[in-house]
Structures are given as structure tokens and as C-alpha cells.
N, C-alpha and C positions, 0 to 999 in steps of 0.2 A: 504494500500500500504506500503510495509517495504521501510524505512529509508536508505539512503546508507551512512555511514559515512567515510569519507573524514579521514584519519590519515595521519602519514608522510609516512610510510609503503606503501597505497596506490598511492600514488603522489610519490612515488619512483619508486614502479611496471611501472606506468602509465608513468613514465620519458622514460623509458631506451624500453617500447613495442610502443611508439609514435617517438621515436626515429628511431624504426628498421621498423617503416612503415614509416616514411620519406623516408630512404634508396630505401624501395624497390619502391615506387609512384615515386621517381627519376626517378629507374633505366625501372621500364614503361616509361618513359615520359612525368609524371605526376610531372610538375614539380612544378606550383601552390599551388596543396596540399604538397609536399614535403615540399618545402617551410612554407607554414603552420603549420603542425605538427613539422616540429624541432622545430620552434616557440613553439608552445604549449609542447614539450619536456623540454626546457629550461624553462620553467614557472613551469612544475611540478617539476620539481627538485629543483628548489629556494623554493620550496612550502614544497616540500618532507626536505628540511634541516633549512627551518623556523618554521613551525607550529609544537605546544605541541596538540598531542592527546586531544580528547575532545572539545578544541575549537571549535567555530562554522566557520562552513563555511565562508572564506573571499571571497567577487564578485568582488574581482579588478583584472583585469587580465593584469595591469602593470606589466613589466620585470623591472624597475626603482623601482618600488616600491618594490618587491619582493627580488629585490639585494639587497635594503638596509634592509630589514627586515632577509636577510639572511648575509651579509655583517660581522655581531659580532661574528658567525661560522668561519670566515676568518681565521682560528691560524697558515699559512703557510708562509713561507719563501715572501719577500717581492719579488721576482721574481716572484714568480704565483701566487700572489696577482695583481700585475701587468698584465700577462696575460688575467688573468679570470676577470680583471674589464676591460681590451681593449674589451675582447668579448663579455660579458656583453653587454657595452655601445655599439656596434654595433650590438648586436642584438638587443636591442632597438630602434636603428635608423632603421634595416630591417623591425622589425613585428611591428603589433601595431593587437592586437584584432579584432578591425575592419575591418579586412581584411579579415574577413572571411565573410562580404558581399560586398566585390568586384567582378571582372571580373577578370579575367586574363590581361582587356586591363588596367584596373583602379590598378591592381598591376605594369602593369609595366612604367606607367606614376609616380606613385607613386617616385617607383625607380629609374625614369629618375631626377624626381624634388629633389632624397635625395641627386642625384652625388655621391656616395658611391665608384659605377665602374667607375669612370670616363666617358668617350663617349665612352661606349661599342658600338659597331655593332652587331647586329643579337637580341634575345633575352634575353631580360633584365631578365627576371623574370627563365629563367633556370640559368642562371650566378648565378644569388644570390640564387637560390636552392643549389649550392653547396657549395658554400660559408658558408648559414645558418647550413649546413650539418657537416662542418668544425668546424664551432663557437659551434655549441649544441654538439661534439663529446669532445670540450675542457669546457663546463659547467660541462656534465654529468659525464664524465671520475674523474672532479674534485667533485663532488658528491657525486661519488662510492666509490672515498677515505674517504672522509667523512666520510658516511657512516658506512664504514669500520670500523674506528676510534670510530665512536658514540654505535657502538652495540659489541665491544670487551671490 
């Protein structure tokens, strides 16, 4: 069975194409997975701007952890430092791994117990689908600039 190696390359690809299937499992009304995958969008791109090639494979699929091991990449104006650790920190507080053996009902008690939206009415777990959608649009964007930076 061939190997699949994990680079920053890959976990960059893998940010910015889980990203644009968040979008479109929203704009179905799929809001759960949406939800999910920005999650795991914003984990590839901490991923994709911390890991040196080669390395093996890390299984933590903390967003805490992943900030701080990408956190020394930081070198921007103390304003979107600021930013991108508010979002950060609440995407940490939206996703957590484990969610991806939930319900849809056990997501959105989750979310009721974080108070994040306050005492929304209707559906908790499409609220924070777009939210998460917001928060991984200012991870990835800041990323991309990275990015940018790292291979010029």
C-alpha cells in the first residue's frame, strides 16, 4: 500500500479545498458538516504553516495546540495578530475533533452549553456554521499570506 505523506504543501491544498466544501455543504443546508470542515480547514492551515516536511505525522487534532505551534510564524502587525488569535480562540471554543461523532442534536447542545451566541432562537448549529465560515475565511486568508511570504 503506498504511503501518503503529509507536507505543509498538502495541509495547505487540503486548507483552502475543505474550506470551499464548507461553503458549498452551507449553502445545501448542510450545515453540521459545514461546520465541521471549516473546523478541519483551520486545523490544516495551522498545520500547513507549522510542520517542516519530512516530519512524521502529528494525531493531535487541537486548534490550541496547532496555534501555538504555528503562533512563532506570527511576524505581522500587532493588529492581526490580535485578530487571528480572537479567531483562533473561538474556533477553539466552536470545534473540538470530537465532533465529528456527534449528532447534529449533540452539536447543538454543545453550542447551547458554550453561550458563544448568546440565547439564539431557531438553530444553533446553522448560526455557528456561519460564523465558523467567517472565522476559517480570516485563518486561511491569513495563511495564504503566509504563504505567500514563505515560498517568494
Amino acid at each position: 500500500m503506498a504511503e501518503v505523506k503529509f507536507t505543509s504543501r498538502a495541509y495547505y491544498n487540503a486548507a483552502q479545498e475543505h474550506l470551499k466544501r464548507a461553503v458549498s455543504l452551507r449553502a445545501q443546508g448542510e450545515h453540521f458538516a459545514a461546520h465541521y470542515f471549516a473546523g478541519v480547514a483551520v486545523e490544516a492551515m495551522l498545520r500547513a504553516v507549522s510542520v517542516k516536511d519530512g516530519e512524521p505525522f502529528d494525531s493531535s487534532h487541537s486548534i490550541e495546540y496547532w496555534a501555538k505551534k504555528a503562533r512563532p510564524l506570527l511576524k505581522v502587525s500587532e493588529n492581526r495578530q490580535n485578530k487571528i488569535a480572537s479567531a483562533l480562540l473561538e474556533v477553539n471554543l466552536r470545534w473540538r475533533a470530537n465532533q465529528r461523532y456527534y449528532t447534529s442534536k449533540m452539536l447543538d447542545t454543545y453550542l447551547h452549553n458554550t453561550n458563544l451566541d448568546g440565547n439564539i432562537r431557531g438553530d444553533r448549529v446553522k448560526a455557528s456554521s456561519g460564523r465558523m465560515l467567517e472565522l476559517a475565511d480570516i485563518v486561511i486568508a491569513e495563511g495564504v499570506e503566509r504563504w505567500k511570504r514563505k515560498t517568494l
